[in-house]
N, C-alpha and C positions, 0 to 999 in steps of 0.2 A: 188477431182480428180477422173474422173470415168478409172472405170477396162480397164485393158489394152485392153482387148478383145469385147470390146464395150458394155458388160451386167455385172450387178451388181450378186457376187457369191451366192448363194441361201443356206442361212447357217440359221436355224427354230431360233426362240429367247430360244427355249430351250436347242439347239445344242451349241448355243453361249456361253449361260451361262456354260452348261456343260466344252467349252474349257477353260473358265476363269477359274472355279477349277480346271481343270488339272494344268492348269499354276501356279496355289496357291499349288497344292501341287507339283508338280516340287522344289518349293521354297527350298533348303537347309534346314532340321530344327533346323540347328542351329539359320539361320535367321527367320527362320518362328516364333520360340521361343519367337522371341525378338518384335515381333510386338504386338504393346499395345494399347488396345480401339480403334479399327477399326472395319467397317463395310466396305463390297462389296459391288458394289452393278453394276445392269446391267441395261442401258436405250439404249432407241431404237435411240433417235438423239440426234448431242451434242445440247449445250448450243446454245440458239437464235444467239447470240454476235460472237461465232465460233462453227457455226455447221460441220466442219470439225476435230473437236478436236476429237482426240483417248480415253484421258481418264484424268482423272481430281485427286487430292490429296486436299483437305479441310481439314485443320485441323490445330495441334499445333505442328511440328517436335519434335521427342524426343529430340532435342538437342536442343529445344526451353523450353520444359518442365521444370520450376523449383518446389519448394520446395509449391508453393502454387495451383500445377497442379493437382486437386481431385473434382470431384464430376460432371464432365463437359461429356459432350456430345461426343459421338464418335466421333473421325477421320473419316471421308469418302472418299471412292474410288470408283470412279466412272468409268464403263467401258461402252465406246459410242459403240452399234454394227453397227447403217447403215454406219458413217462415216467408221469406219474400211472395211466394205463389199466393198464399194465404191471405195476401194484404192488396194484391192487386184483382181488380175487375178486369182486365182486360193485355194482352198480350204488348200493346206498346206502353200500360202501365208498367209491366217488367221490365223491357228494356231500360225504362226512363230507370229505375229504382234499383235497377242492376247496375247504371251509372253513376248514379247517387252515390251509393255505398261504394263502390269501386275508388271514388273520387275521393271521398269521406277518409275510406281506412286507409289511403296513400298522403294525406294529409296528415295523418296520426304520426306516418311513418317520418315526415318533414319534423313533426313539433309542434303542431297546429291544434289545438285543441277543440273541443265541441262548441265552446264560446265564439270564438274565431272565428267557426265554419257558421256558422248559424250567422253572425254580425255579415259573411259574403256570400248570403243565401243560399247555404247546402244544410239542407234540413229535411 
């Protein structure tokens, strides 16, 4: 979806990544606490399949995790920056929608599904 104003918001890949930590630490740390074997991580487009996608959770939900969950490869999260540039008019639209998704795919990470988030207006 291109920017309401007819040009993509000019936001550096290091500026981006910079807003995604902010939004990681926003995180409450009681929640932040609770997040296990995860990795960030920031790419420029999404996936070939939906290169519209904000941002992506791989991995094993902690409420998926049993007794034989040890030794395995981080959880990933993945934050898309041109699709998000793409969708926003305006520079504190990124911010808001870098914390969206931020907030969104750490949900995924809990167990929380798209229903969930949408029923406690993250959408």
């Amino acid at each position: 979806m291109p920017a309401h104003n007819g040009h993509v918001i000019d936001v550096s890949p290091a500026e981006f990544e910079d807003l995604v930590a902010a939004a990681l630490e926003a995180v409450p740390i009681e929640l932040a606490q609770l997040i296990d074997n995860v990795v960030f991580v920031v790419e420029a487009d999404g996936p070939p399949d939906d290169p519209d996608l904000l941002g992506l959770y791989e991995g094993i939900a902690l409420t998926e995790r049993g007794s034989s969950y040890a030794g395995v490869l981080p959880d990933r999260i993945t934050i898309y920056r041109a699709p998000t540039l793409r969708m926003c008019a305006s520079r504190q639209e990124v911010v808001h929608e870098v914390t969206i998704t931020v907030v969104h795919e750490i949900a995924h990470h809990f167990g929380i599904d798209d229903d969930r988030l949408h029923e406690l207006g993250y959408d």
